[in-house]
C-alpha positions as CSV (number, residue, x, y, z in Angstrom):
1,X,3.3,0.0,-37.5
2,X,4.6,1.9,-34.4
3,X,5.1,-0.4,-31.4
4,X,2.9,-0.1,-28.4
5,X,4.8,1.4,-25.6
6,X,5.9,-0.7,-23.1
7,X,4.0,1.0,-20.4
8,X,1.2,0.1,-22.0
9,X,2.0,-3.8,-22.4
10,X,2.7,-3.8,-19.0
11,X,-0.8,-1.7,-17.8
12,X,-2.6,-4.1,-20.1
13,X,-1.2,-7.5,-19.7
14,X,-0.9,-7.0,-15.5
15,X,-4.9,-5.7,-15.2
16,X,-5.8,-8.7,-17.6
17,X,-4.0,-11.0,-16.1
18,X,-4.8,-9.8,-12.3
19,X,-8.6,-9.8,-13.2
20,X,-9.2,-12.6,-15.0
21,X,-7.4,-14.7,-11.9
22,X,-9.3,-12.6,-9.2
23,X,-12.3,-13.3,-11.4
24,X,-12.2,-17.1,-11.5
25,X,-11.4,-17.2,-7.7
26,X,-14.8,-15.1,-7.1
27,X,-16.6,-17.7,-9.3
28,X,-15.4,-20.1,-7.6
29,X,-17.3,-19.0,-4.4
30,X,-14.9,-16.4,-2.6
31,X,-17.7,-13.8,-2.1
32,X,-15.5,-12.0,1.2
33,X,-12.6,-10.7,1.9
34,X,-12.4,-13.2,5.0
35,X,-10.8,-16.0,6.1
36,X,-6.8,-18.0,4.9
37,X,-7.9,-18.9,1.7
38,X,-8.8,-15.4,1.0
39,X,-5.4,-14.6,2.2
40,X,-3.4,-16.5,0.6
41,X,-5.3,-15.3,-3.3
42,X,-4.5,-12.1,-1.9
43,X,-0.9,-13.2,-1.3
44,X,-0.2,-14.5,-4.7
45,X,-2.5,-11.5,-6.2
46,X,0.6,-9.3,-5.3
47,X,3.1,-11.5,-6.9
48,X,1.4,-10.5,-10.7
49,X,2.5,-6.9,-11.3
50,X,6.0,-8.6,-11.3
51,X,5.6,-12.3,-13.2
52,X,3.9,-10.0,-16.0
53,X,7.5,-7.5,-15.9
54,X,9.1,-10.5,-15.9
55,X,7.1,-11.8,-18.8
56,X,7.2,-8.5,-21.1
57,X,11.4,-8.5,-20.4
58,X,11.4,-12.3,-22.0
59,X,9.2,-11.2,-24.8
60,X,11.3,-8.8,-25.3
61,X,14.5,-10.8,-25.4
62,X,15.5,-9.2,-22.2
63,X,17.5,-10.6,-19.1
64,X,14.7,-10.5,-16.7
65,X,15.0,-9.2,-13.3
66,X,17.8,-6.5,-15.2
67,X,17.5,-2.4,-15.4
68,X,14.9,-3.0,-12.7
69,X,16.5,-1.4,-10.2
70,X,17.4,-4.1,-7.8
71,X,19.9,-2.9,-5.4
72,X,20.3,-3.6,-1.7
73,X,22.9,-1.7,-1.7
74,X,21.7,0.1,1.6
75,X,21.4,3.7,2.9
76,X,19.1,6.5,5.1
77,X,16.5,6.0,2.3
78,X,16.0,2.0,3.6
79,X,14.8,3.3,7.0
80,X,12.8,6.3,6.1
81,X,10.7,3.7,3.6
82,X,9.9,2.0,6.8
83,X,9.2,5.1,9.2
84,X,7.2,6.9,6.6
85,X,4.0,4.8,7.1
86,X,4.2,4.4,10.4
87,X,4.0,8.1,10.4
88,X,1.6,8.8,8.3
89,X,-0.4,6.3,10.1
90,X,0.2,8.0,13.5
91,X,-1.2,11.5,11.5
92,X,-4.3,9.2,10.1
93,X,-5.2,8.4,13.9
94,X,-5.3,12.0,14.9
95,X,-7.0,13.3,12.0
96,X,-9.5,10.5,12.1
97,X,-10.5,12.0,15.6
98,X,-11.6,15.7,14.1
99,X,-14.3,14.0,12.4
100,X,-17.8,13.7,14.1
101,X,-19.0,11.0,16.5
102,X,-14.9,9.5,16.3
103,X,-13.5,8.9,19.7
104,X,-10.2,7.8,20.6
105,X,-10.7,4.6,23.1
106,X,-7.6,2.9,25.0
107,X,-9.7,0.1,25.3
108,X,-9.4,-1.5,22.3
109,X,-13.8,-0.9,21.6
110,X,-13.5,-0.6,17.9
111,X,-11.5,-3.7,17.0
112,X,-13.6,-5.8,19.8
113,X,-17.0,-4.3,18.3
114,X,-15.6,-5.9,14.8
115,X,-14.4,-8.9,16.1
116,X,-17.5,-9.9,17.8
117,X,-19.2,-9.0,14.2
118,X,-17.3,-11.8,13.0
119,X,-16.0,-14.1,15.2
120,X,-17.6,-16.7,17.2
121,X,-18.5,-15.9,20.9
122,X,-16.6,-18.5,21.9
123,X,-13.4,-17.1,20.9
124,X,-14.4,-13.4,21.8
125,X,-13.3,-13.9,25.3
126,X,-10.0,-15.3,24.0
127,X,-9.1,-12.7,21.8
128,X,-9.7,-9.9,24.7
129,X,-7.5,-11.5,27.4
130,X,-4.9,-11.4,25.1
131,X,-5.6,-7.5,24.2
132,X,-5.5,-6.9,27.7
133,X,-2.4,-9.0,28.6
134,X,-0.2,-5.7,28.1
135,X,-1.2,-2.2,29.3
136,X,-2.4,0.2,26.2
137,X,1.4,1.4,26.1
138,X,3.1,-0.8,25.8
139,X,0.4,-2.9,23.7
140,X,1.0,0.3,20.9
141,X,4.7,-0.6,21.0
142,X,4.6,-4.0,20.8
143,X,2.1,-3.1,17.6
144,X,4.9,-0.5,16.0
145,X,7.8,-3.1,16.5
146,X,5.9,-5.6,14.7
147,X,4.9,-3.5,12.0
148,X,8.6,-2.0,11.7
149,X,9.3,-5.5,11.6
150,X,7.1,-7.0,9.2
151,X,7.7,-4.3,6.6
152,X,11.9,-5.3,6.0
153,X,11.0,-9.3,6.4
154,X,7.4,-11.5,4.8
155,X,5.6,-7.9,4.3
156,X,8.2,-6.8,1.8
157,X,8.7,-9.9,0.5
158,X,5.2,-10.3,-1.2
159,X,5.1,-6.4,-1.7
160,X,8.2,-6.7,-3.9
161,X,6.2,-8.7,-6.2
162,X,3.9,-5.7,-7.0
163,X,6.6,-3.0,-6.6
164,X,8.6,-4.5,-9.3
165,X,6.0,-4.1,-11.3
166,X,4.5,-0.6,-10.5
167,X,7.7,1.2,-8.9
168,X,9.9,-1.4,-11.4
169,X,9.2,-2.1,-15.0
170,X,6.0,0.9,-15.0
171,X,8.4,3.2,-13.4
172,X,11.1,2.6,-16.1
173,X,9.2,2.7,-18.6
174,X,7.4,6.1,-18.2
175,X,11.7,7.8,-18.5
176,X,11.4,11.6,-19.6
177,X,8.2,12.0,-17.6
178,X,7.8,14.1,-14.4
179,X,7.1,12.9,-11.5
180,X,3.8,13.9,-10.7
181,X,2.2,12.7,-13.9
182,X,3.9,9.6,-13.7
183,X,2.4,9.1,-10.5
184,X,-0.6,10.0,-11.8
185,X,-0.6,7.1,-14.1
186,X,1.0,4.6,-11.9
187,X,-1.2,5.4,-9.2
188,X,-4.8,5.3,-10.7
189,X,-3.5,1.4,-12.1
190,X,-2.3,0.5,-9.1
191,X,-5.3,1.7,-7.1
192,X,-7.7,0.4,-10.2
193,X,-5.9,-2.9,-10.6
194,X,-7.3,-3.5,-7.1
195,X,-10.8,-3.2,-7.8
196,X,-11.9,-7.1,-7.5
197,X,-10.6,-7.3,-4.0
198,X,-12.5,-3.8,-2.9
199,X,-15.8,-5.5,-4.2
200,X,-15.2,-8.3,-2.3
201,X,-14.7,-6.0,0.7
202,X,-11.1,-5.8,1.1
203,X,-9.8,-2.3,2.9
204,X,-13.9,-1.2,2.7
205,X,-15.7,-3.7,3.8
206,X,-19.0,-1.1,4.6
207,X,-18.5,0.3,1.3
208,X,-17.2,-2.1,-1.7
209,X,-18.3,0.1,-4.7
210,X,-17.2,3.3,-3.6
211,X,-13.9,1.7,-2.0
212,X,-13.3,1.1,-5.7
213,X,-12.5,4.7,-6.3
214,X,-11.5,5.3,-2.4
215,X,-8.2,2.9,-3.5
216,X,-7.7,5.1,-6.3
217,X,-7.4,8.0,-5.0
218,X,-5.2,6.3,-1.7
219,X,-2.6,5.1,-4.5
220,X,-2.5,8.2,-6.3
221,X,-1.3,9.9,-2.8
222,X,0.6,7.4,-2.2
223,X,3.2,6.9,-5.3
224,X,4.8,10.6,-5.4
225,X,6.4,9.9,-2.1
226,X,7.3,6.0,-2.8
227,X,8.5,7.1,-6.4
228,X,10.8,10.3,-4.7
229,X,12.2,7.6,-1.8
230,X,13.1,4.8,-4.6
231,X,14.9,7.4,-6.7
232,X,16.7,8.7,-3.5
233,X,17.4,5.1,-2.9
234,X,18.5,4.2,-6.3
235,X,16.9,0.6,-5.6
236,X,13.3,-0.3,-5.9
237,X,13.5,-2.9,-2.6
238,X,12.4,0.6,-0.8
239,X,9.1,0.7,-2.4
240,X,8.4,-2.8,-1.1
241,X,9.4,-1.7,2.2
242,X,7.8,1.1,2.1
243,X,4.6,-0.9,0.9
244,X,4.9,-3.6,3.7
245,X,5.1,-1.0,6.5
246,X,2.2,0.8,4.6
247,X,0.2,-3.0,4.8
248,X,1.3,-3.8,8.7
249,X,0.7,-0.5,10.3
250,X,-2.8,-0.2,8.2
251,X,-4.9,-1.5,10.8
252,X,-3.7,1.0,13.6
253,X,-7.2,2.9,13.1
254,X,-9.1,0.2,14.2
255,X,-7.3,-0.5,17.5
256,X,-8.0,2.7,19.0
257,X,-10.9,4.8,17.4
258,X,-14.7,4.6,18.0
259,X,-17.2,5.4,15.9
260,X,-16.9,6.8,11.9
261,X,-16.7,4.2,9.1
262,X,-14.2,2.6,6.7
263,X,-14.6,5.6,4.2
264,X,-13.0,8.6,7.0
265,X,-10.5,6.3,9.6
266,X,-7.4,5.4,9.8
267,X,-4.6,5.6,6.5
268,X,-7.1,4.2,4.3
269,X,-9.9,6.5,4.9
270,X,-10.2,10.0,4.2
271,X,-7.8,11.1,7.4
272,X,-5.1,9.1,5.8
273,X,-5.7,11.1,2.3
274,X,-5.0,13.9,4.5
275,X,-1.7,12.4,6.3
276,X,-0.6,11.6,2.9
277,X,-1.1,15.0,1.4
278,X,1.2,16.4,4.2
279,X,3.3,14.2,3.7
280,X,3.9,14.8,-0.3
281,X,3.8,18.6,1.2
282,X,6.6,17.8,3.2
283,X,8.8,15.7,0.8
284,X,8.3,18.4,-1.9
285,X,9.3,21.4,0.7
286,X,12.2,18.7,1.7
287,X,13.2,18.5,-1.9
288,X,12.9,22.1,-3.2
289,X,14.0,24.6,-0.8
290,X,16.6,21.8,1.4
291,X,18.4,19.8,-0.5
292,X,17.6,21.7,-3.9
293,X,17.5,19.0,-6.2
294,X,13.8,19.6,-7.7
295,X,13.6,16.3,-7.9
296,X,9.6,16.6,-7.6
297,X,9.6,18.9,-10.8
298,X,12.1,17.2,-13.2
299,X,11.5,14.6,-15.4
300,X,12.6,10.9,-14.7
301,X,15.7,9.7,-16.2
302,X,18.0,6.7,-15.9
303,X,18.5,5.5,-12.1
């Protein structure tokens, strides 16, 4: 009997795993994506791409954490995982503004329109002195430091426990494959794997079904790029920084716009589909005509 390919154990075994967890914690009464305890499931959520590499490389009597692609050993590629989001997130926020009824607002309207959605009135007041402690400026840079910051410290550390999974053991396993096809696959898992947090509200709170598919199509975008920048990199620590800067700078969209909805703003919406398709635009031009390694349209082999 031929043996199931490993990429398949791992897709299998990681959605099983991942849902039957997320699915428990929803019938236990977590109904929103709200609140720490909601956090910290989403937290350990991230951690079970990798326990179930881990797992599959025990079954089968390997060393685990080995021919992951662990390396810190460090070069340009460690800093561009970081910039890379913040960038595309930058593009999201301008985009975001072409479509109808979005306005940009230094004032912070947006976020305090949501917060007083779902926040006590009590606290409202709080919240906007400290908005307001800084002027708009330099508020944005305090926002882009912490981001830069959070992806290469906690944000990466929970990240790396899906990247070692997905951008790890998947990656690996899908050898001899192009990129473009692998991202195919890795992506729709990855953005399908999410699926009990987006019903719960997580990214698309306004839309939880079609945020199902919206997730999809986000991690599709998003893996050519992480997979190109971890092959550069030889060492899969860049997709979690990547990832991490990706999760801190997220939010940016709902700082400073007015007006659309979670399915069109910021790098989650359709102006950060955009941003990413650029992007991949860019990275492929980068790769083809610059440095000539057609990296993009050969197949995957060891790294």
């Amino acid at each position: 009997m031929k043996q199931i390919p490993k990429s398949i154990q791992f897709i299998v075994l990681t959605c099983l795993v991942s849902w039957a967890a997320a699915g428990l914690v929803i019938l236990l009464g977590m109904r929103e994506a709200k609140g720490l305890v909601y956090t910290a499931f989403a937290m350990a959520y991230m951690l079970l791409p990798a326990t179930c590499a881990i797992i599959l490389q025990k079954i089968h009597q390997e060393k685990p954490f080995r021919n992951l692609n662990i390396s810190f050993r460090l070069n340009r590629w460690f800093l561009v995982a970081g910039i890379v989001p913040i960038v595309c997130a930058g593009m999201a926020l301008g985009i975001s503004l072409l479509f109808p009824n979005v306005s940009f607002s230094a004032n912070y309207e947006g976020l305090l329109s949501l917060v007083s959605a779902n926040v006590p009135a009590e606290q409202v007041e709080a919240i906007e002195e400290k908005l307001f402690r800084f002027p708009p400026v330099v508020f944005l840079l305090i926002q882009l430091v912490q981001a830069f910051i959070a992806a290469y410290t906690i944000n990466a550390v929970f990240a790396f426990g899906e990247e070692l999974g997905w951008r790890g053991y998947l990656l690996r396993s899908l050898q001899g494959k192009k990129i473009l096809p692998a991202s195919l696959i890795i992506g729709s898992v990855w953005g399908l794997w999410h699926f009990p947090l987006m019903l719960i509200g997580h990214n698309y709170p306004q839309h939880p079904v079609i945020g199902v598919g919206m997730m999809i199509i986000l991690c599709i975008l998003l893996t050519p790029v992480m997979i190109y920048i971890v092959l550069k990199s030889k060492s899969v620590i860049t997709a979690a920084i990547f990832h991490g800067s990706f999760n801190a700078i997220a939010g940016l969209g709902i700082l400073y716009l007015v007006g659309g909805n979670d399915l069109t703003n910021g790098t989650t919406g359709v102006a950060g589909f955009a941003a990413m398709l650029l992007i991949n635009i860019l990275f492929y031009i980068y790769d083809r005509y610059i440095t000539k390694e057609n990296i993009f349209t050969g197949v995957i082999g060891e790294y």
